[in-house]
C-alpha positions in Angstrom: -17.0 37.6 15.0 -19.5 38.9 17.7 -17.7 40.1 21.0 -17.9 37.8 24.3 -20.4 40.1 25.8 -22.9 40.1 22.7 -22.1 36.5 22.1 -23.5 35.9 25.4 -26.1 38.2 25.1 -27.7 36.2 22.1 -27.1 32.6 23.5 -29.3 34.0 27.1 -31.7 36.2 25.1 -32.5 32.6 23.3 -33.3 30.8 26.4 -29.9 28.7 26.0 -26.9 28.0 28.5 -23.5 29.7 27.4 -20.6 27.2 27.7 -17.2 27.3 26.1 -16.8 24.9 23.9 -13.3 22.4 23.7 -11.2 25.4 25.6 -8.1 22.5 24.9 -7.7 23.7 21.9 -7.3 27.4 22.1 -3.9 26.8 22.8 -3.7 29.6 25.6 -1.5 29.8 28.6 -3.1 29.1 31.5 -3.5 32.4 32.9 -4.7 33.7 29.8 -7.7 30.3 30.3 -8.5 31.3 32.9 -8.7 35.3 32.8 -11.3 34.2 29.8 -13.0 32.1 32.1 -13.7 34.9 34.7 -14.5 37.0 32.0 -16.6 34.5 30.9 -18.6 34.0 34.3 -18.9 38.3 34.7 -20.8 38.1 31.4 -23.1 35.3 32.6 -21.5 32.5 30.9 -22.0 29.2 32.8 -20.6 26.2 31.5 -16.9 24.6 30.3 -17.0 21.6 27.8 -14.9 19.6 30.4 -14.7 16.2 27.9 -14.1 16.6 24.2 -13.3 14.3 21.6 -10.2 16.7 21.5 -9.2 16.2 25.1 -6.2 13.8 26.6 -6.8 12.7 29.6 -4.3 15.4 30.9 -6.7 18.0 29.0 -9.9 16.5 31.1 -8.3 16.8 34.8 -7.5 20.4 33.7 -10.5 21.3 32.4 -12.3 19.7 35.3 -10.5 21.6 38.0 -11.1 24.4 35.9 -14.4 23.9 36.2 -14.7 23.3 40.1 -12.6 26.3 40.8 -14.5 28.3 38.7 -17.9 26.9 39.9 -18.8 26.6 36.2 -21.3 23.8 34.7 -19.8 20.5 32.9 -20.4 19.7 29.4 -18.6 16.6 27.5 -19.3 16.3 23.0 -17.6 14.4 20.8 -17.1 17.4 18.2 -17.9 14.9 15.5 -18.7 16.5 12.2 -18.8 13.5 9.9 -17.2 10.7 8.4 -14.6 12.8 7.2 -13.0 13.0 10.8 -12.6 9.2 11.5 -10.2 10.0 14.4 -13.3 11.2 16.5 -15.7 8.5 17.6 -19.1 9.6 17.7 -20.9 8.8 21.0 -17.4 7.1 22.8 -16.6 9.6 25.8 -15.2 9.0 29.4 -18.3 10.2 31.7 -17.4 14.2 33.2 -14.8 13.7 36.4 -16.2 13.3 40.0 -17.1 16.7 41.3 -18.0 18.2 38.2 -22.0 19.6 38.2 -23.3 18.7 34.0 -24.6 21.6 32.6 -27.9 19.6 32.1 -29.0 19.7 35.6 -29.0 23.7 35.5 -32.2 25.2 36.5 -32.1 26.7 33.1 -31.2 24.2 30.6 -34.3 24.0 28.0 -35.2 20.4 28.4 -36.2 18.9 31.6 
């Protein structure tokens, strides 16, 4: 696996928007979360996937107030891979929390 720095090298060198994706799941304390996310933001990463098919509702408030705090961009998927996972519904999400900015209205997201 690539490092954080050269992940986020490849994902900016390729026009995209570096966000970390279902952070729910890592099962990591919350100081160890959220030492990744400042590491995360020093390396120009910019976004948290606050909504995941993943998430409880517990998960979503945390991840949103992650977020704020660490003035990252919003970003909710499914994580649906296929029939094979019927416990995630494709396309049935709760909208991103008040307060959180979606990482689709950055300035650099590729499709305006």
């Amino acid at each position: 696996w690539a490092n954080l720095e050269t992940a986020l090298d490849w994902i900016q060198s390729a026009g995209g928007v570096a966000v970390i994706a279902h952070p729910a799941r890592y099962r990591m304390t919350a100081s160890k979360l959220r030492r990744l996310i400042t590491e995360f933001r020093a390396g120009g990463g910019e976004g948290l996937e606050v909504v995941s098919g993943s998430h409880s509702k517990d998960n979503i408030s945390a991840m949103a107030a992650l977020c704020r705090n660490g003035e990252l961009l919003a970003s909710c998927g499914s994580d649906y891979h296929g029939p094979e996972n019927p416990w995630i519904r494709l396309g049935q999400l709760p909208a991103l929390p008040a307060g959180c900015r979606p990482v689709w209205e950055s300035d650099r997201w590729p499709v305006q």
